[in-house]
N, C-alpha and C positions, 0 to 999 in steps of 0.2 A: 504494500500500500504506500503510495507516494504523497497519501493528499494528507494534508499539515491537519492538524486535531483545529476542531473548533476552539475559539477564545471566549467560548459564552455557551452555558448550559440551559437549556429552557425550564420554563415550571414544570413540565411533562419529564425529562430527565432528571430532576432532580427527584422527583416523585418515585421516579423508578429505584433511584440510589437508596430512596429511603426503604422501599422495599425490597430489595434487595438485600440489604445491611438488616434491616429485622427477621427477613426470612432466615438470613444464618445466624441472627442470635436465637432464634427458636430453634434451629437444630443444634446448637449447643448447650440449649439449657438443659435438651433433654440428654445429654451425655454426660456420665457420673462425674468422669477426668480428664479433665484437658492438659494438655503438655502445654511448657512454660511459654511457649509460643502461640498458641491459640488462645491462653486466659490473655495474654500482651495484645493480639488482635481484636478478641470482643472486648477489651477496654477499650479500645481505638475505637471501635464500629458504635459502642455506647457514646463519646462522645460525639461522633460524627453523628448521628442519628438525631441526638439533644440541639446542636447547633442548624443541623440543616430543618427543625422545628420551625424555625423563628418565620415570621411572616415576609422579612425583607426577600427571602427565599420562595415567597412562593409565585414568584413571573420569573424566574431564573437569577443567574449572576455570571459576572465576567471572571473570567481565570487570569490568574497573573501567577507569573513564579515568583516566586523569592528568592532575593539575591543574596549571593556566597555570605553577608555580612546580618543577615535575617532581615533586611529592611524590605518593606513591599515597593 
């Protein structure tokens, strides 16, 4: 694939991320033991799921990376 990633997610993708991100916390919740890398993920996926809540979120938003020094 040659073609550059979009710089802007719609409200419909992010929709999806949110589903997506809760579908694999529910197949985790039902798994007794997680290896120290999969409880490191569903924290991740927890916080990402709480922030991508927020209403600013829900007609999409622009991606940006973060540069070497953490400033946006």
């Amino acid at each position: 694939m040659s073609a550059e990633p979009a710089a802007r997610l719609s409200g419909d993708e992010i929709g999806a991320l949110k589903f997506a991100a809760r579908r694999q916390l529910t197949r985790w919740a039902s798994t007794p033991s997680l290896s120290a890398n999969q409880r490191t993920q569903r924290a991740a996926l927890t916080r990402a799921v709480h922030v991508l809540q927020s209403k600013a979120f829900a007609h999409g938003c622009e991606l940006r990376a973060r540069s070497a020094e953490g400033e946006r």
